[in-house]
N, C-alpha and C positions, 0 to 999 in steps of 0.2 A: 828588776832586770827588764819587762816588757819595757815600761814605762819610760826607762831610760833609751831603750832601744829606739821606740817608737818617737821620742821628741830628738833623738840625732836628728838634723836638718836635713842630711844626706836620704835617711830611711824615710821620713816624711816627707818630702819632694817626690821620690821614685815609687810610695805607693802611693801618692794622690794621681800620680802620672798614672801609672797603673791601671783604678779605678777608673778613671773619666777613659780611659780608649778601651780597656777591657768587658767593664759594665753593660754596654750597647751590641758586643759580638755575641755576650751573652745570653742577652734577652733575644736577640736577634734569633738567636739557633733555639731558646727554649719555646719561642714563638712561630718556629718556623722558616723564617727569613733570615737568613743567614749574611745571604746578599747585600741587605741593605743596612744590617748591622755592621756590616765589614765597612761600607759604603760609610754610615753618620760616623764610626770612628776616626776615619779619617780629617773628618774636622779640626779635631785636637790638635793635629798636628799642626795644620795653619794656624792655630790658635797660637799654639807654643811658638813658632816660630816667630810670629808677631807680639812677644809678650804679652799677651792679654789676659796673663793668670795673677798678673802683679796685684795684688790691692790697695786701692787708689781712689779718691774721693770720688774720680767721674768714672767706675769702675763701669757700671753698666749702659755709659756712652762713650765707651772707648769700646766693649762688647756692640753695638749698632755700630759703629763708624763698622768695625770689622768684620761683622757680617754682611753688612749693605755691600762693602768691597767687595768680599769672596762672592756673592752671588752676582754683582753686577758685572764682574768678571770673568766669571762663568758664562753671562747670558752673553757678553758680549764676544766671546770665543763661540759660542754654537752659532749666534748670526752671521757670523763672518765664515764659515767655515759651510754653511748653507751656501754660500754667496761665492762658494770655490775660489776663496782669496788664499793665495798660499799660506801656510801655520808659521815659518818664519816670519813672515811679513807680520802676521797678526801678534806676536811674541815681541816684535821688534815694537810693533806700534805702543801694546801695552807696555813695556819696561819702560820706552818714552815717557809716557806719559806719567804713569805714577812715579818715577824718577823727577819730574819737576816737582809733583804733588808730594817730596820725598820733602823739600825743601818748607815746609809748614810747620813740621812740630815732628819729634822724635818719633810721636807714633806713628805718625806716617812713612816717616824713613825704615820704620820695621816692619811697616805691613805690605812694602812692595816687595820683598823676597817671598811672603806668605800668602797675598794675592797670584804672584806670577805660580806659586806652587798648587792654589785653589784653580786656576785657569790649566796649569798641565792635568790636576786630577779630571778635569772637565773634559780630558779628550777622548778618556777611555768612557765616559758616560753619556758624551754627543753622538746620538743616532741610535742608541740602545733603550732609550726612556722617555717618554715627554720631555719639550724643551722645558717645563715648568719644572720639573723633579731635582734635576740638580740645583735648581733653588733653593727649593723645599730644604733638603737636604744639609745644605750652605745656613740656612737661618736658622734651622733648629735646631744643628747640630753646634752652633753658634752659641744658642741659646741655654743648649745641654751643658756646654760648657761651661759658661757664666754663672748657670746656679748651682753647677756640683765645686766650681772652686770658692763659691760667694757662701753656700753651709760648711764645704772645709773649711775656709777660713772661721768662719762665726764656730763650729763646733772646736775648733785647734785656738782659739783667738787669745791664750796665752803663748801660742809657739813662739813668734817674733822676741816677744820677751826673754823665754826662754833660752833663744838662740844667740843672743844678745849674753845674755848673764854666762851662758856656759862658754863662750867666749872669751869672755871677759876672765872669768877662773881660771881658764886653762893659761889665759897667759900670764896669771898671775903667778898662777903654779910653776908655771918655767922660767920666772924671776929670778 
């Protein structure tokens, strides 16, 4: 019964989700900081947004393209926003841009909805932190993600198969 549970596609997607955004709140409050466990959660989110959980031969340089985004994204909304340029203007400028840079390769077309959404979390973090921290925070938590879905996959690394075959049966079965 577990066994069966746990390899449904549906129940293993939603607790690996789980784990990677829940895991860092947790440590975060057993540690004391709470803040900034709430804070590196949110990484996943850009992550998911931009596909970056997929596994994939250039799995851990398509993880850099999309960290270097979310943080250079980041830094470049607290400069601008130092420099009393309006947040429109700045939003307007960056969608510009990575909307041409959309036009390169599919990951790039996924990682401007998830850069514009690392550049909004950056607003509630501009002036509350060193301008370094939301960095920080953008590449490691980048990086949190890339190796908790890089041992899920390696520790699950018959799911695919599985999900595959149980597919396959069931339609066989409604033949």
């Amino acid at each position: 019964m577990w066994r069966r549970l746990i390899y449904h596609p549906e129940v293993n997607y939603a607790l690996r989700q789980t784990l990677v955004l829940c895991l860092p709140v947790a440590i975060g409050l057993l540690l004391g900081h709470l803040q900034q466990g709430l804070l590196f959660s949110l990484v996943p989110a850009c992550c998911n947004v931009a596909g970056l959980d997929t596994p994939h031969k250039r799995f851990f340089k398509r993880l850099i393209i999309g960290g270097s985004l979310f943080a250079g994204c980041s830094l470049i909304v607290q400069l601008l926003l130092q420099r009393d340029i309006p947040l429109p203007l700045i939003l307007t400028g960056l969608a510009l841009i990575l909307g041409v840079t959309a036009e390169i390769s599919s990951l790039h077309a996924r990682l401007l909805p998830a850069s514009l959404i690392a550049a909004i979390f950056t607003l509630s973090l501009a002036g509350n932190m060193p301008i370094w921290e939301p960095l920080l925070i953008y590449a490691m938590g980048t990086l949190w993600y890339g190796v908790f879905n890089w041992f899920w996959f390696w520790l699950w690394r018959e799911q695919p198969l599985r999900e595959s075959l149980s597919l396959l049966y069931r339609e066989l079965a409604n033949y």
